[in-house]
C-alpha positions as CSV (number, residue, x, y, z in Angstrom):
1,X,9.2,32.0,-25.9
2,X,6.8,29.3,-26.6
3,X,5.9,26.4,-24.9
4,X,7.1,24.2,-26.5
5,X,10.5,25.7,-26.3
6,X,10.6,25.5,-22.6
7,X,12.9,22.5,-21.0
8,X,11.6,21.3,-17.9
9,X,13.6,20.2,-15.6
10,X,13.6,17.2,-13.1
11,X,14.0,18.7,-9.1
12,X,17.4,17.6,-8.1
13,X,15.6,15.5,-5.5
14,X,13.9,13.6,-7.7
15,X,17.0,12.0,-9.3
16,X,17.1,10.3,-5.4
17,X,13.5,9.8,-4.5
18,X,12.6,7.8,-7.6
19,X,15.0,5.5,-7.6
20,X,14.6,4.7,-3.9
21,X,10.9,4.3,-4.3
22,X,11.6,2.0,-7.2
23,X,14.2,-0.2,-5.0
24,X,11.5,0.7,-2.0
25,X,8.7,-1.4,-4.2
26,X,10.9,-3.9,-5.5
27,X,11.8,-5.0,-1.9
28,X,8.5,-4.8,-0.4
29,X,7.3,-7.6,-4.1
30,X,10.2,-9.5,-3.2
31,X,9.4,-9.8,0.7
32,X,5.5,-10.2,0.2
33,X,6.4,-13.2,-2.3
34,X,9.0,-14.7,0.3
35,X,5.9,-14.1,3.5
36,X,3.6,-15.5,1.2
37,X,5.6,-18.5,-0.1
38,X,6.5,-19.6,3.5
39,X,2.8,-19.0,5.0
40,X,2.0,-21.6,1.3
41,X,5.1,-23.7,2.1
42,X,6.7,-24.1,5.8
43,X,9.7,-26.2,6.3
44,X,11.3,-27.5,9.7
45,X,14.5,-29.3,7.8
46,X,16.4,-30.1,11.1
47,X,15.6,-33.0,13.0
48,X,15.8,-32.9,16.2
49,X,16.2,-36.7,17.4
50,X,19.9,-36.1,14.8
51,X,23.2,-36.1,17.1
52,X,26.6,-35.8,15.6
53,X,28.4,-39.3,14.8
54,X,32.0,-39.4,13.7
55,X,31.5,-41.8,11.1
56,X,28.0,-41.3,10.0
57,X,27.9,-37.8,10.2
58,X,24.0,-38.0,12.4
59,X,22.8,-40.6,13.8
60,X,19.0,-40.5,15.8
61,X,18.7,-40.3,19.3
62,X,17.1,-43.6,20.6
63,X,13.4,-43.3,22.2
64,X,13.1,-40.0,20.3
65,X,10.1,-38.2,18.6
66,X,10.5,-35.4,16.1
67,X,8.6,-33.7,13.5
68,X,10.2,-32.2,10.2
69,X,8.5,-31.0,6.9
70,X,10.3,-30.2,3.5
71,X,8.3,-27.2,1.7
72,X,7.2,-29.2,-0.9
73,X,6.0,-32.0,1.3
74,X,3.3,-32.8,4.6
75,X,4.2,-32.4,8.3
76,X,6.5,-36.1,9.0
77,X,6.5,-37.7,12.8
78,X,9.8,-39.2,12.8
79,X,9.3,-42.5,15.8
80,X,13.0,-43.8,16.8
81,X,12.9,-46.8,18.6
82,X,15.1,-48.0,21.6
83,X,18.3,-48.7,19.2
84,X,17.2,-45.1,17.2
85,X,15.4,-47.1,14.0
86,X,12.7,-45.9,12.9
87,X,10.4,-47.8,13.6
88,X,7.0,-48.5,15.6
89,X,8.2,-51.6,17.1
90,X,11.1,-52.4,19.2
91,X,14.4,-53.8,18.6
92,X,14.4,-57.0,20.3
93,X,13.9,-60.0,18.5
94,X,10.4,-60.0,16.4
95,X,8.0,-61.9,18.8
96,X,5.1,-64.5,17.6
97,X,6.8,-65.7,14.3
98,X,7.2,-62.9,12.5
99,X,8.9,-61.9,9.9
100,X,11.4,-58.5,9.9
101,X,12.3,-56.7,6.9
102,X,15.5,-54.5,7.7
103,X,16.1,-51.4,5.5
104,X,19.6,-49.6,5.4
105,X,21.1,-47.3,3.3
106,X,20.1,-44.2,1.4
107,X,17.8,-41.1,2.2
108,X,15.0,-42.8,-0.2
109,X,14.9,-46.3,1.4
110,X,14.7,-44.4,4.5
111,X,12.0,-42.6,3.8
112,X,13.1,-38.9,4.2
113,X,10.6,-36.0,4.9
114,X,7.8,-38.7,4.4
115,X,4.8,-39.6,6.7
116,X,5.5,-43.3,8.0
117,X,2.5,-44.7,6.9
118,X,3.0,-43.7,3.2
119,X,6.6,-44.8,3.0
120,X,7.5,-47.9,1.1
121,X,8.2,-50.2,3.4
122,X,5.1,-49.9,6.1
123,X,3.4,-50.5,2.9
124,X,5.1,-53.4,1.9
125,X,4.9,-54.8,5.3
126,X,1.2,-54.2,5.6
127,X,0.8,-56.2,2.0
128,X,3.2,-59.3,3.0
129,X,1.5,-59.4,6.3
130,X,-2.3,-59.9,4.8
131,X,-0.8,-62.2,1.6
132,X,1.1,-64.2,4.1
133,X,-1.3,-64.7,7.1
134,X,2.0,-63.3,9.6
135,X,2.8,-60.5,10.9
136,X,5.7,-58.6,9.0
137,X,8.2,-56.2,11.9
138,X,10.6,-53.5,10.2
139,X,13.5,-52.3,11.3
140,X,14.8,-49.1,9.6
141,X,18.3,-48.5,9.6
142,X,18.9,-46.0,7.3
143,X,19.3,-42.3,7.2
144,X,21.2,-39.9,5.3
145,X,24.7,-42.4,4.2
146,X,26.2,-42.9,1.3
147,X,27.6,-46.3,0.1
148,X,30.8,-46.7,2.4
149,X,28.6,-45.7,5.4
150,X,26.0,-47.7,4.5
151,X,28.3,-50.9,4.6
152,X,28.9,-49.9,8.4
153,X,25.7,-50.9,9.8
154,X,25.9,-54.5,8.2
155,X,26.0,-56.0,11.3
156,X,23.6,-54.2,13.0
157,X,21.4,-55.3,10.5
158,X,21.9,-58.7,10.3
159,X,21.7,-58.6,14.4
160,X,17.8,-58.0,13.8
161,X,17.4,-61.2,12.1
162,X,15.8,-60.2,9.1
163,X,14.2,-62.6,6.6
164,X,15.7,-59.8,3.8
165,X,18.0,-56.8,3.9
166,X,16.6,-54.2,1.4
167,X,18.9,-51.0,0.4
168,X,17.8,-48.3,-2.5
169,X,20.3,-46.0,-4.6
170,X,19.5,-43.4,-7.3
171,X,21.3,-41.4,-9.3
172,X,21.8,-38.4,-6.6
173,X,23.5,-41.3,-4.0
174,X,26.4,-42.5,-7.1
175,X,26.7,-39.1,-7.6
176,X,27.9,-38.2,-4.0
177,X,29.2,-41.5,-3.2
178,X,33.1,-40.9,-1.2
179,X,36.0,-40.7,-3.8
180,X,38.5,-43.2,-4.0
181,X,39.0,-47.1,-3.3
182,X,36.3,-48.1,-1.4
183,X,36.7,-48.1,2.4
184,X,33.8,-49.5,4.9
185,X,35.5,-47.4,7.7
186,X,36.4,-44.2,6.8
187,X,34.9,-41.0,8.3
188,X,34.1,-38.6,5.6
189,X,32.4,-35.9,7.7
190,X,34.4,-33.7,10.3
191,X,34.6,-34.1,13.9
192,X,32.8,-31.4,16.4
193,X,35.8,-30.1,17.0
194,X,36.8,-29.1,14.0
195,X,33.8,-26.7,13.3
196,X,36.2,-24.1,14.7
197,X,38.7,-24.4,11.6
198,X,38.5,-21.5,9.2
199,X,36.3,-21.5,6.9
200,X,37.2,-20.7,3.4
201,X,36.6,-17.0,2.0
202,X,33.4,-17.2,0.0
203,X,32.8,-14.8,-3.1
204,X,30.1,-12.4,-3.3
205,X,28.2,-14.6,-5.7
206,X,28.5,-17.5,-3.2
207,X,27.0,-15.1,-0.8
208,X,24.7,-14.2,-2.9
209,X,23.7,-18.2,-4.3
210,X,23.6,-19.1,-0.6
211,X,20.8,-17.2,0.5
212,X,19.2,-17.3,-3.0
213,X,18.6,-20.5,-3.6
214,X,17.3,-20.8,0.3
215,X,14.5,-18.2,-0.5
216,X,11.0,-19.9,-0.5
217,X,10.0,-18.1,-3.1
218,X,12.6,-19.3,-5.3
219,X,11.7,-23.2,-4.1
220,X,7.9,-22.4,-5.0
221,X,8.9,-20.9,-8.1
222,X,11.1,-24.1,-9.2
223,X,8.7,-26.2,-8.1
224,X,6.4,-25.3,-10.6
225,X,8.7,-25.0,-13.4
226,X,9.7,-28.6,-12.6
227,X,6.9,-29.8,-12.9
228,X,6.6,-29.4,-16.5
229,X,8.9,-32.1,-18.2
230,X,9.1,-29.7,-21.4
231,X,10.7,-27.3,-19.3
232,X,12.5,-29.3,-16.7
233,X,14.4,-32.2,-18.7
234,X,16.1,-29.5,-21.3
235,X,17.4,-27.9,-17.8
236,X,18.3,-30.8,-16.5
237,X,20.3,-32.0,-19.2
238,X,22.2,-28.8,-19.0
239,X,23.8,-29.6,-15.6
240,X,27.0,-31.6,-17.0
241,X,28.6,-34.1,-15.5
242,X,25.3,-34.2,-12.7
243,X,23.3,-35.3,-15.7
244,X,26.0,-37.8,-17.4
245,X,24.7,-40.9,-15.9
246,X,22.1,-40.7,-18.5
247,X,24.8,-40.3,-21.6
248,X,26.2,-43.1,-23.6
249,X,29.2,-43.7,-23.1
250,X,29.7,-43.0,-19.5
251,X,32.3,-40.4,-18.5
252,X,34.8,-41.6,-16.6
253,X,33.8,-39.9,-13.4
254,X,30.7,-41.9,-13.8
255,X,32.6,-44.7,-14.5
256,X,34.4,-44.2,-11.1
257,X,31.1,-44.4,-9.6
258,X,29.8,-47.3,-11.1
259,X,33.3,-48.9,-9.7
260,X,33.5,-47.6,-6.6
261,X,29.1,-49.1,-6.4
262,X,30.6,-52.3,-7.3
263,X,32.8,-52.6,-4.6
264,X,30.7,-51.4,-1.5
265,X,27.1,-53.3,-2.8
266,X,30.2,-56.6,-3.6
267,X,31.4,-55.8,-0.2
268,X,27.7,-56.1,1.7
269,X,26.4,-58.7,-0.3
270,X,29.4,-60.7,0.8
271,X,28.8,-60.1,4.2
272,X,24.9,-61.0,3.8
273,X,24.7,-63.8,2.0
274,X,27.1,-65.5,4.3
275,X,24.3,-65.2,7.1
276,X,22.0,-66.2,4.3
277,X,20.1,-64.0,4.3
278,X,18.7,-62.7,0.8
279,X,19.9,-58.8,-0.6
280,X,17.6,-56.6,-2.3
281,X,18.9,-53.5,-4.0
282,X,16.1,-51.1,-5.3
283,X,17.0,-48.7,-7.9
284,X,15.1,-45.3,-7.9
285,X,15.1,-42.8,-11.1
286,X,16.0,-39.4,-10.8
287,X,13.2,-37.2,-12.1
288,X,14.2,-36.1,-15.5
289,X,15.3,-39.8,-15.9
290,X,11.3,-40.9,-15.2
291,X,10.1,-37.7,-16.9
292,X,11.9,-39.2,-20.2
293,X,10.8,-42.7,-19.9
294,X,7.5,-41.2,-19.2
295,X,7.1,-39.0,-22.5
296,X,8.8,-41.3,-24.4
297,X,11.0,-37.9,-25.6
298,X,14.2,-39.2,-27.7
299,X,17.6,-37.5,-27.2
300,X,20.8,-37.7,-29.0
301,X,23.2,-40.2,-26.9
302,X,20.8,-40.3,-24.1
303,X,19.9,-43.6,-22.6
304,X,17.4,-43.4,-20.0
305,X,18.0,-46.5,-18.6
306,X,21.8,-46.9,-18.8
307,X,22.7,-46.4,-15.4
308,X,20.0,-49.4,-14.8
309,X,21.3,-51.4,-16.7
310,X,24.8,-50.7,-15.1
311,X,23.8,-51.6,-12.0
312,X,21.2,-54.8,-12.9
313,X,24.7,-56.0,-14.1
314,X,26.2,-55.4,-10.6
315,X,23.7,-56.9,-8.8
316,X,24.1,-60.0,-11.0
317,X,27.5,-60.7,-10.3
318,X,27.2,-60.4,-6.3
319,X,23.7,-62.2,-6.3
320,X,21.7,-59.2,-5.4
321,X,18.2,-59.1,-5.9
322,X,17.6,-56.1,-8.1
323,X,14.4,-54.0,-8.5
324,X,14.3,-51.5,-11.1
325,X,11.9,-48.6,-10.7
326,X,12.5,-47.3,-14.1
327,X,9.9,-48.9,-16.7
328,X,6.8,-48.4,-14.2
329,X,7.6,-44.8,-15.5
330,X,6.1,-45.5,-19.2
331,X,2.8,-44.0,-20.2
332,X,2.8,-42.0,-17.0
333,X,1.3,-38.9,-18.1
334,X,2.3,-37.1,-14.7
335,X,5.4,-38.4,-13.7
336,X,6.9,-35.3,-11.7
337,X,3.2,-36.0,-9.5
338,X,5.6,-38.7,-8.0
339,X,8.4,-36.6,-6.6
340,X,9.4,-33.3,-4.5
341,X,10.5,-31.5,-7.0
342,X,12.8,-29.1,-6.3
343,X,13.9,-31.7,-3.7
344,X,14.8,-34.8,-5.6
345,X,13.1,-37.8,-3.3
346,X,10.1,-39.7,-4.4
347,X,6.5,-37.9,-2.6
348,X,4.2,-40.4,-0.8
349,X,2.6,-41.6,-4.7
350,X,6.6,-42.3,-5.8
351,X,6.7,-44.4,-2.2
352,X,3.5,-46.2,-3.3
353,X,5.1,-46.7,-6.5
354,X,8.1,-48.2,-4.9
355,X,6.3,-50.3,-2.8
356,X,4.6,-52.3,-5.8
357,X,8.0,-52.5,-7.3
358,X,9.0,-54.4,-4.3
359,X,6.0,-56.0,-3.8
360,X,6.0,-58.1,-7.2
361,X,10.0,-58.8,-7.2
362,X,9.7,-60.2,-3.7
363,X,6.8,-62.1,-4.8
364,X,8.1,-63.6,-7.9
365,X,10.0,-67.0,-8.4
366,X,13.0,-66.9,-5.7
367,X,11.8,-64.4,-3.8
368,X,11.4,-64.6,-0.3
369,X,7.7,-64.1,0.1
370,X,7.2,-66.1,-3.2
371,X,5.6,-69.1,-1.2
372,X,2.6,-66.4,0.1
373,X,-0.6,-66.9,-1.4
374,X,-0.4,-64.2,-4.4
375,X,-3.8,-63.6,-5.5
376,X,-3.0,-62.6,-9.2
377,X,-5.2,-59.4,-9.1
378,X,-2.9,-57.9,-6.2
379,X,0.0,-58.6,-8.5
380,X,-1.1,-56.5,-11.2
């Protein structure tokens, strides 16, 4: 018999070793990429200073000092004053003369998983303070509400005597806004004491998502496909109705949303204006949204700047002053350079961005720090 007439024959070991070494090697990739993405990218998500509230769902601790960091962002000292704002000064009446600014609202406005001295607002204050010749106090109410919340702490606010309430909303806030009429008073998270209820059977996909989509090396590996607009607005746009706010006609669940906006911002500005006291509403894009004004890219039935629009009309019928973050977006060559990616919220640059935004609204004709030497240089 010749050679090549001879069969060989795998040992019937083989047909187990193999394939355990290659699962063997596939596991030990996978875990090197997960030990390496966390040593590249740590993350402490839960703050400590956050205790359960029936109606807000957390609320902070008062005189309390944490420190959180999202993976995609730096390591955040979160300061909570005596009545749990953050802020660096305390609640009390602002001494001296000076002015408050008083945030509430939304994640952004709040400045989640961002250093204090890049957010927005310390910003801001920091500009009106030198333009004005006074010093500027802020009180930070906000945290992690949606609309209905939001309108609960209306009267803590106005308590602080602010010269202006200021809230922000983008996209991601409509889209999780509370269903239904609009209600200032309505818990929409569970009480402790029902964390003992049965949970619902989850499939084993949803096992599988859950842990997925928490691997680090899945965050660092979205992270850097998000950051390519050519990539990430295609996917974006693929998300249905997550994406329809940036359709033409709005669907009717975004619709809904735009309705049930009108009502709660109607509903605060009311309130507001009665101690009057001036309402600012600042209106952040989502990041395909700025990643489309920013390339200039044209899509069939898509309007960048609908949902803007929607709103700017809002804010006109309830006397809100409205900011609009959108346009600064054009000619931006690196607009995802202003966001956590994977995360959604404007970085410390998209903060800085905000900040401006403000800045030149506030400073224009009827706003309140209009009568502030404006050197015309600053304004640009």
């Amino acid at each position: 018999m010749t050679a090549t007439g001879i069969r060989r024959r795998l040992p019937g070991r083989d047909f187990v070793i193999l394939p355990f070494l290659s699962i063997a090697t596939a596991i030990a990739v996978l875990a090197m990429a997960e030990i390496g993405s966390r040593m590249a990218m740590p993350e402490v998500q839960a703050d400590s200073c956050m205790l359960h509230d029936p109606l807000l769902g957390q609320r902070p601790i008062p005189d309390c000092i944490s420190h959180t960091k999202s993976p995609e962002g730096e390591w955040v000292e979160n300061r909570y004053n005596e009545c749990g704002y953050r802020s660096d000064t305390p609640c009390r009446a602002p001494l001296n003369g000076a002015w408050r600014i008083v945030t509430i609202g939304s994640s952004t406005g709040w400045g989640y998983q961002i250093p204090t001295d890049q957010t927005w607002y310390t910003r801001t204050a920091g500009y009106f303070s030198r333009q004005c010749g006074r010093r500027i106090d802020v009180q930070n109410l906000g945290g992690l509400y949606h609309l209905d919340q939001t309108a609960t702490t209306i009267p803590a606010a106005l308590a602080e005597h602010p010269k202006f309430i200021v809230t922000f909303v983008s996209p991601f806030d409509l889209e999780e806004a509370a269903g239904g009429t609009f209600t200032p008073a309505v818990p929409h998270y569970a009480a402790e004491t029902d964390a003992t209820k049965a949970q619902p059977r989850l499939s084993l996909m949803q096992r599988i998502k859950g842990p997925l989509l928490e691997s680090r090396a899945v965050i660092l590996a979205e992270h850097l496909l998000f950051r390519k607009p050519s990539t990430y607005i295609p996917l974006y746009m693929r998300n249905g109705d997550k994406s329809d706010f940036l359709r033409e006609p709005f669907t009717q669940a975004w619709q809904d949303r735009l309705n049930y906006a009108d009502a709660a911002l109607g509903y605060m500005a009311d309130r507001i204006h009665e101690a009057g006291i001036p309402f600012v509403l600042v209106f952040t894009p989502q990041q395909a949204q700025a990643d489309i004004v920013a390339t200039g890219e044209q899509f069939p039935g898509v309007n960048p700047s609908a949902i803007d629009l929607a709103l700017m009309r809002i804010a006109e019928r309830h006397s809100i002053i409205f900011v609009d973050m959108t346009p600064d977006f054009r000619g931006i060559p690196d607009a995802p350079d202003f966001y956590l990616n994977v995360d959604g919220h404007l970085n410390g640059g998209g903060q800085a961005m905000a900040a401006l935004a403000v800045e030149k609204t506030l400073a224009g004709p009827g706003g309140p720090f209009a009568a502030c030497k404006m050197p015309d240089k600053d304004m640009k």
